[in-house]
C-alpha positions in Angstrom: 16.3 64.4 130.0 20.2 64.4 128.3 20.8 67.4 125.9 23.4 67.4 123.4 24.2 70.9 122.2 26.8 71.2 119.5 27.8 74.8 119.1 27.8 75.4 123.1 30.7 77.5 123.5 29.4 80.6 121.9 26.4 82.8 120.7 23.2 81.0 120.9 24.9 77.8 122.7 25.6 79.8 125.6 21.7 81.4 126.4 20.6 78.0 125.5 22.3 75.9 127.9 22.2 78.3 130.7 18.3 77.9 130.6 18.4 74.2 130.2 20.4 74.3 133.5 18.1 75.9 134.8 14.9 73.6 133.6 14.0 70.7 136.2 13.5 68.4 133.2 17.1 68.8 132.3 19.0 66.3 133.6 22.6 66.4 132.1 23.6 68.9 129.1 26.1 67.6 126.8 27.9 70.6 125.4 29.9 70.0 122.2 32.6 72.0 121.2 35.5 72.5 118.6 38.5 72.2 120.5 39.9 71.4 124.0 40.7 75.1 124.6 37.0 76.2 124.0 35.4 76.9 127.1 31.7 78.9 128.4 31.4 80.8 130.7 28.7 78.0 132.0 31.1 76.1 133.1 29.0 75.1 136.2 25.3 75.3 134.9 23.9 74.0 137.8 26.3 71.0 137.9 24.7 69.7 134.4 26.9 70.5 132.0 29.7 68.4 130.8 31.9 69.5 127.8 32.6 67.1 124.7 34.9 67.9 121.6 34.8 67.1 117.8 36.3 69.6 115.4 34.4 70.2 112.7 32.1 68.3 113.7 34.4 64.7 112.4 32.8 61.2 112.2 35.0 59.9 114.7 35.1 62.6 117.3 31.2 62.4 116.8 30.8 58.8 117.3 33.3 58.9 120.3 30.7 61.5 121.6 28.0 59.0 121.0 29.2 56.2 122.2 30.3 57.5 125.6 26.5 59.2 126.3 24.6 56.6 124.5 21.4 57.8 126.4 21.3 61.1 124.8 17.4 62.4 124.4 17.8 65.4 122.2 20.5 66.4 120.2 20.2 70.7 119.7 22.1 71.3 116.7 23.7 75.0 116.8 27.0 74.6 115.6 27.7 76.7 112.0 30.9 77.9 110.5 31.2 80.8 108.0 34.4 81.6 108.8 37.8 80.4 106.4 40.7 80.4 108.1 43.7 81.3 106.5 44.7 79.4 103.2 41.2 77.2 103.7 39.0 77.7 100.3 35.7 76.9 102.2 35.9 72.9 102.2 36.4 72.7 106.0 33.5 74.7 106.3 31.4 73.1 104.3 32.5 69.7 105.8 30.8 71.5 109.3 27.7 73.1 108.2 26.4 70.4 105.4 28.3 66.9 106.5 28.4 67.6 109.8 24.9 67.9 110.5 24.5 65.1 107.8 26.5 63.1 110.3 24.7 64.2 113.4 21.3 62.8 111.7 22.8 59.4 111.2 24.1 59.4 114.7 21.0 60.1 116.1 19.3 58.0 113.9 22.1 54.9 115.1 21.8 55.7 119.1 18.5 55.9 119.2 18.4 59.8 119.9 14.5 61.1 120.6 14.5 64.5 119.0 16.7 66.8 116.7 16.4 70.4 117.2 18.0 72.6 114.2 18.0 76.4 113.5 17.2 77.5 110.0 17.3 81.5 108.9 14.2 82.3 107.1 16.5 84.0 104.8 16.6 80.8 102.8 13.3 81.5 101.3 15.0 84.4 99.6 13.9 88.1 99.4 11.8 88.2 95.9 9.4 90.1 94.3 7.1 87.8 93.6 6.8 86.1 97.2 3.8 86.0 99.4 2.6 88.6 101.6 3.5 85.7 104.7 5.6 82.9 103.6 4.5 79.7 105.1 6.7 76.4 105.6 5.7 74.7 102.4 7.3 77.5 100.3 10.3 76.9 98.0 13.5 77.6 99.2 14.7 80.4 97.1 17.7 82.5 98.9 20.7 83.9 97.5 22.8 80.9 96.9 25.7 83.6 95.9 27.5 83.2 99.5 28.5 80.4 100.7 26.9 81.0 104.2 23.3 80.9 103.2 24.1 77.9 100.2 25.0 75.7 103.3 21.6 76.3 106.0 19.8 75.6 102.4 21.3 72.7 101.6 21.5 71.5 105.4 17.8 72.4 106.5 17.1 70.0 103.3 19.3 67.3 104.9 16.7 67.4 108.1 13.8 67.8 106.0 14.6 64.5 104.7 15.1 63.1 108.0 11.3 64.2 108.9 9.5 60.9 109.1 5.7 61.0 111.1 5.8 58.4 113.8 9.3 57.8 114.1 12.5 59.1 115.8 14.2 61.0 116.2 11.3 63.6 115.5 13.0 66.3 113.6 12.0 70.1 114.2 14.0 72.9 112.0 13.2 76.4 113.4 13.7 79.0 110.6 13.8 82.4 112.6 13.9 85.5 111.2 16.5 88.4 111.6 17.9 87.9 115.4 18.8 90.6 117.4 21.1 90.5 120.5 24.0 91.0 122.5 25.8 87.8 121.7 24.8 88.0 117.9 27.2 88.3 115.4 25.1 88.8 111.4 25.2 91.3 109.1 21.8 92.3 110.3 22.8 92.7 113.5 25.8 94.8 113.0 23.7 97.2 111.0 21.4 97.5 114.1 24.4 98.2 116.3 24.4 101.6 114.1 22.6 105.1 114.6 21.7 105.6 110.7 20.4 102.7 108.5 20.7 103.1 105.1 18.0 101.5 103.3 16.4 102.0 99.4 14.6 104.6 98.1 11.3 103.7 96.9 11.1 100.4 99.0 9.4 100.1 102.3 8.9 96.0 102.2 7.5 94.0 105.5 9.8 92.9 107.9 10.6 91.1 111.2 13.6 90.8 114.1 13.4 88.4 116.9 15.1 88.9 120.2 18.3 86.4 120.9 15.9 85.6 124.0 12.8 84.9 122.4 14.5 82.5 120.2 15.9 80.2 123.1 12.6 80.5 124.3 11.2 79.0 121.5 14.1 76.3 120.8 13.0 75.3 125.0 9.3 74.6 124.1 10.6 72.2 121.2 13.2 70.0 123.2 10.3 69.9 126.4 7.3 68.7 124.2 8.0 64.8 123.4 6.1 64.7 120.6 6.3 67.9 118.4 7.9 67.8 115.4 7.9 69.7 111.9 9.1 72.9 110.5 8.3 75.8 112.1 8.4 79.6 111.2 9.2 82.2 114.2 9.5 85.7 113.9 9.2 88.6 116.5 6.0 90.4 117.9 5.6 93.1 114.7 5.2 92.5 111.0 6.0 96.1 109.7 7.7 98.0 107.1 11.8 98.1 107.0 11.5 102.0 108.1 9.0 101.0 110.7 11.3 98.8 112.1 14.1 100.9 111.8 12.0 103.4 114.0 11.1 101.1 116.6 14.0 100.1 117.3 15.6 103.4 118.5 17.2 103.7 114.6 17.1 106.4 111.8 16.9 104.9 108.4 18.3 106.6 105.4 16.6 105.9 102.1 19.6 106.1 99.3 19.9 104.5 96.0 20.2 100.9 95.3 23.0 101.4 93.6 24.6 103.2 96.3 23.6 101.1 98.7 25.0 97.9 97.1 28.6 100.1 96.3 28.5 101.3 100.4 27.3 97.6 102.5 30.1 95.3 100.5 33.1 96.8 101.2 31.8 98.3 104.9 30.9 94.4 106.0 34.3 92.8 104.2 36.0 95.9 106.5 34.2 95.2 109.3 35.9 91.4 108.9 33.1 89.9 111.4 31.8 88.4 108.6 32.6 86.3 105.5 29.3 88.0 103.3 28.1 91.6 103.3 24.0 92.4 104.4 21.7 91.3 100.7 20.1 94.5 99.6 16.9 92.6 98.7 16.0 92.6 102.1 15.6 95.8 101.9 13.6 95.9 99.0 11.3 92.8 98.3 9.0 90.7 100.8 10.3 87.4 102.8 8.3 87.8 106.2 7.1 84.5 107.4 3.5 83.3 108.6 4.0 82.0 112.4 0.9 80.6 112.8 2.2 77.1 112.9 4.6 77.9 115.3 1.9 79.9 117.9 -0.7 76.7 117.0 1.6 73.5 117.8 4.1 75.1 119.7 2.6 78.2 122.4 5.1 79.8 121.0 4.9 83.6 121.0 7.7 86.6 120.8 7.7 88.6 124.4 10.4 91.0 123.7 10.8 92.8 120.3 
């Protein structure tokens, strides 16, 4: 089996294509990255791995890809900018997240690609009062379209959605995966977890899930190894609890303040903290958007080991 992975050079393109090198089944990794200075620390993975580039994820540098592995089985689609760079009013970003996996679709779609892997955040459902106790796949995508970051998975998980089509490839499956935890992480959430003291709101103790950075290669393997699975799928860790519960268990003390407070503290401290473009939503902390797995633990096997 040939694996394209675009967003190999970092974060979750790094675990994943050190366990495909690992995977008999895996018989060449293609691993896509932005620019010709962008190198893993995979860089033998078991002699598989052979690097690509296409900035921003561009039709030609694409096609070029494509043309020159034209035997490519499943395309794992990782790659997600939410980072400006100087002078850049968000265009170039948007031009990776939304067209670029727009493009990726029609490549696969032209080349005769097998399977499209995608991660989603299960934040797009949005953090609401009125949600369900466990949000299942079917449910409207509602989150907070005030940041570019999360406007972009929403608009781009729609773009695979569409793509979805039973019988036919390539068979699409778009993970959305709730609040990852890890060592090569870099979110809001986890950069509040990297803290002693959580604050959190008073009066508000709403359900919640992490996944381990592990757990969700894990997952993202058992999609790209089973031929003929394809769908949306919810995953979340082993515990459905309260915030302050999962503060706990997690070696964390959380601190119930105001809302208000807590809004005024968590924008400037993440715009500081300058690892990211958006600061943590406070409805997280105060409405419901846990996810139902079952789908994912029916079809799948899949199952959180870690947290």
């Amino acid at each position: 089996m040939k694996v394209l992975v675009t967003g190999a050079t970092e974060g979750f393109g790094l675990l994943l294509t050190k366990k495909l090198s690992t995977n008999p089944q895996i018989k060449q990794i293609i691993a896509l990255k932005s620019s010709e200075t962008d190198y893993s620390s995979n860089d033998d993975a078991n002699g598989k791995l052979e690097f690509a580039t296409a900035k921003n994820l561009r039709p030609r540098a694409l096609e070029d890809v494509f043309k020159k592995n034209p035997d490519i089985d499943v395309v794992v689609h990782l790659a997600y900018s939410d980072k400006p760079q100087k002078n850049e009013n968000g265009k170039l970003i948007h031009e990776t997240n939304v067209f670029g996996t727009m493009r990726l679709l029609d490549l696969c779609d032209k080349y005769g690609v097998k399977k499209f892997v995608y991660k989603s955040p299960s934040s797009i459902y949005g953090a609401n009062p009125d949600n369900p106790v466990l949000i299942k796949e079917d449910f409207p995508l509602r989150g907070n379209r005030t940041y570019q970051a999360l406007r972009d998975k929403i608009e781009a998980d729609v773009l695979c959605q569409m793509h979805i089509r039973e019988g036919k490839d390539p068979k699409i499956v778009i993970f959305r995966f709730c609040g990852i935890l890890g060592e090569n992480i870099r979110s809001p959430l986890n950069t509040l977890f990297s803290q002693p003291f959580i604050p959190t709101i008073f009066g508000f103790d709403p359900m919640f899930q992490v996944i381990h950075e592990d757990d969700v290669v894990e997952a993202m393997m058992l999609s790209i190894l089973d031929r003929e699975v394809y769908g949306i799928f919810n995953a979340a860790g082993k515990y459905t609890q309260p915030v302050s519960d999962v503060i706990r268990r997690l070696g964390r003390i959380p601190l119930p303040i105001s809302s208000l407070a807590l809004d005024l503290l968590y924008k400037p401290y993440f715009m500081l903290k300058r690892e990211h473009t958006f600061p943590f939503d406070i409805n997280f902390w105060k409405y419901p958007f846990a996810v139902d797995t079952s789908k994912a633990k029916e079809i799948l096997g899949f199952k959180a080991k870690i947290l």
